[in-house]
Z-matrix of the N, CA and C atoms (Angstrom, degrees):
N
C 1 1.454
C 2 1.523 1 110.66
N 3 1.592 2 107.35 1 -47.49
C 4 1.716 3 101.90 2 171.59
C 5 1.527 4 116.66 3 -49.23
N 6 1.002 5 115.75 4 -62.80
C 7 1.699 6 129.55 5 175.58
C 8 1.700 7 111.55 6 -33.67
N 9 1.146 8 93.46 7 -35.94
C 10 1.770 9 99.52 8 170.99
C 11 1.383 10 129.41 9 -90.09
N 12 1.497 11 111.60 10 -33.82
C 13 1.201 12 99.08 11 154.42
C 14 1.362 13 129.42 12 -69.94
N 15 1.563 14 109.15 13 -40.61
C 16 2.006 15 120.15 14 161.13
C 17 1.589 16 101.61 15 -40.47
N 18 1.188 17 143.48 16 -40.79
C 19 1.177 18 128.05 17 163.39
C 20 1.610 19 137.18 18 -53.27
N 21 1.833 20 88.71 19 -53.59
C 22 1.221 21 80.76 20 170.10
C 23 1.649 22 139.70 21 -62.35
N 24 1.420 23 105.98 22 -35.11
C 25 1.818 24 116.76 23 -175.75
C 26 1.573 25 95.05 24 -84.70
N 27 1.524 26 139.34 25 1.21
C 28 1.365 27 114.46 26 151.65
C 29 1.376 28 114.66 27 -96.14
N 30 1.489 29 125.09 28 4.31
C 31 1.473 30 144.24 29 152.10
C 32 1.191 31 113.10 30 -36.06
N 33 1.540 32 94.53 31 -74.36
C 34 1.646 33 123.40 32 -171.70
C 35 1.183 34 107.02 33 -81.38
N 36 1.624 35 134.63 34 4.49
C 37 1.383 36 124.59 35 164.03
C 38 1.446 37 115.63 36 -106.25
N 39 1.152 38 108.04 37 -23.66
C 40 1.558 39 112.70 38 162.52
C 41 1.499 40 126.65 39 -70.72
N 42 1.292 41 92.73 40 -33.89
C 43 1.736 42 92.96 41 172.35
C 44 1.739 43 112.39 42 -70.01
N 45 1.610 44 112.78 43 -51.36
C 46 1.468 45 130.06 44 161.00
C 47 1.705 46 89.79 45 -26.98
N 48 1.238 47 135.46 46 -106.06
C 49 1.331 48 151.15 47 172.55
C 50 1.645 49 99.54 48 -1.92
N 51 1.154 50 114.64 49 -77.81
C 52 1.583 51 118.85 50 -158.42
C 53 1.767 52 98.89 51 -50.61
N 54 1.838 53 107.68 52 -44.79
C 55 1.161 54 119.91 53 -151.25
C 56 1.562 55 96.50 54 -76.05
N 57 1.043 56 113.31 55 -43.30
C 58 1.494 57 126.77 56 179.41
C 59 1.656 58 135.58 57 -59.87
N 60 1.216 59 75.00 58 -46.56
C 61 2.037 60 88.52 59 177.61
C 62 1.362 61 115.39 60 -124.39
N 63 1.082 62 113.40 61 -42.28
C 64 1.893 63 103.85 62 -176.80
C 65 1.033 64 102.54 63 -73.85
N 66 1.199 65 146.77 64 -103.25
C 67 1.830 66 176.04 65 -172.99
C 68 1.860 67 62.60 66 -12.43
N 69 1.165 68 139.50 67 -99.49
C 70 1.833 69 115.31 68 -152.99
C 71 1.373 70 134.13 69 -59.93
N 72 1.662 71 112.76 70 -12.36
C 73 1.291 72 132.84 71 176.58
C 74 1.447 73 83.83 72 -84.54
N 75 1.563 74 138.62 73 -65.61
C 76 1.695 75 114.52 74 -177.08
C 77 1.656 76 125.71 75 -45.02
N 78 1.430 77 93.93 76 -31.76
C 79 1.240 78 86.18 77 -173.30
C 80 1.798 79 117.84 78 -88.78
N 81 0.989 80 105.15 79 -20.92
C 82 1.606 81 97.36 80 169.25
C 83 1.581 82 105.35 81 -92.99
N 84 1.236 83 118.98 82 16.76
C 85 1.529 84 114.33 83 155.17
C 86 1.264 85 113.89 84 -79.00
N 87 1.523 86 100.09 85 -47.89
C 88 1.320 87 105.95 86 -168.54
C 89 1.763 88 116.58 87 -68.16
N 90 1.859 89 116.06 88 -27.23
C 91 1.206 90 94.03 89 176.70
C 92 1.807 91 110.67 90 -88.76
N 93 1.441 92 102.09 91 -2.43
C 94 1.608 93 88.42 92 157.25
C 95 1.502 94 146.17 93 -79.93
N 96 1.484 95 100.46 94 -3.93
C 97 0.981 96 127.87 95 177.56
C 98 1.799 97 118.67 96 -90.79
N 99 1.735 98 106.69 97 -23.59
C 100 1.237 99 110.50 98 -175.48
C 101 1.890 100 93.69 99 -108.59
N 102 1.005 101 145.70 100 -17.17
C 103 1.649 102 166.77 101 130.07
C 104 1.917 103 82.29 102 -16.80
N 105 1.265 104 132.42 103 -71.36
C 106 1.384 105 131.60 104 -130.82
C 107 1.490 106 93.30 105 -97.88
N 108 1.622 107 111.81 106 -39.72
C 109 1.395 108 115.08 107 169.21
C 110 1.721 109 128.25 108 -65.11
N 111 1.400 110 114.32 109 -35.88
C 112 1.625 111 118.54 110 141.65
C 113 1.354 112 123.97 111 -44.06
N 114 1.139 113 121.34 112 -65.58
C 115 1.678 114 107.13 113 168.16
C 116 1.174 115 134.85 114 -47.08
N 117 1.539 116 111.03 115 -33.23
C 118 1.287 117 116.05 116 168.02
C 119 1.443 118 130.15 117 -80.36
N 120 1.147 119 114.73 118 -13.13
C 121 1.449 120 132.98 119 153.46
C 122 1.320 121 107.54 120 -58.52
N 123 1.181 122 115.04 121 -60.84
C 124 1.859 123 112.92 122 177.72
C 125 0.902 124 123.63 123 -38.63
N 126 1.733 125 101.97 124 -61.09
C 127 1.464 126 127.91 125 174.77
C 128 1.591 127 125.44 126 -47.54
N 129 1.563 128 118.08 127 -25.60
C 130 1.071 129 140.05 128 174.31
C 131 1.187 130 127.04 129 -94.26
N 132 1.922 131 119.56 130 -22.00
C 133 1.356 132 122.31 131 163.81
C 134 1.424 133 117.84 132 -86.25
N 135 1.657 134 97.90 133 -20.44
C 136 1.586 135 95.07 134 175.72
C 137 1.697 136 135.24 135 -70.04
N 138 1.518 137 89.88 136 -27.02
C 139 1.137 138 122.63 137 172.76
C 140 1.512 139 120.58 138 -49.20
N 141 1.583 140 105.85 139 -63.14
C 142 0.961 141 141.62 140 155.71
C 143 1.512 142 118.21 141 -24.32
N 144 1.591 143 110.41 142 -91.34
C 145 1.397 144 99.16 143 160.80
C 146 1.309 145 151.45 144 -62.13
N 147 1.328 146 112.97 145 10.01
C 148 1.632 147 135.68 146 173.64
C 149 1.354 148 107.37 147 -107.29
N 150 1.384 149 120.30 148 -19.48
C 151 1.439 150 130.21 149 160.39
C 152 1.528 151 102.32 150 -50.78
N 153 1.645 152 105.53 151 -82.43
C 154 1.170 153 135.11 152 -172.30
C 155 1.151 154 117.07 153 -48.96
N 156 1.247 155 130.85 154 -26.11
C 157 2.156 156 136.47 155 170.17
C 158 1.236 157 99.43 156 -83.49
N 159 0.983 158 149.32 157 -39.75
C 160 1.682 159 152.96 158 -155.97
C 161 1.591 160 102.77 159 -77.66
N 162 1.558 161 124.54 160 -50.21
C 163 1.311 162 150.81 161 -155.47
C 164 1.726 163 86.22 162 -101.87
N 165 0.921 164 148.40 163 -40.29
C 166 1.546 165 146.70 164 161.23
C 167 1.282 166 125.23 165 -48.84
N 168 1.899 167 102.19 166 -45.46
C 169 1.489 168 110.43 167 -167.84
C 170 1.661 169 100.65 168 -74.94
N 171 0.981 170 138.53 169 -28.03
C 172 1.490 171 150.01 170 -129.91
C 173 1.984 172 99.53 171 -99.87
């Protein structure tokens, strides 16, 4: 019976845990990660078309 309840409250503390800290630490990884990938898109079209006018004008 101990063993089962010891199961259950490390059940309910792992879920607490998952629910609590990871699942929001992933997710503001992830929009920092998609935040850093937008800029670099910018950074890469801008590039791009200032590449591309320079090599036009000439």
């Amino acid at each position: 019976m101990g063993r089962i309840v010891g199961l259950a409250l490390a059940t309910i503390a792992g879920l607490f845990v998952l629910f609590t800290f990871i699942l929001p630490m992933l997710a503001s990884l992830f929009k920092i990660a998609l935040i850093i990938g937008v800029i670099a898109l910018i950074a890469f079209v801008a590039v791009r078309v200032i590449s591309g006018s320079s090599s036009s004008s000439r």
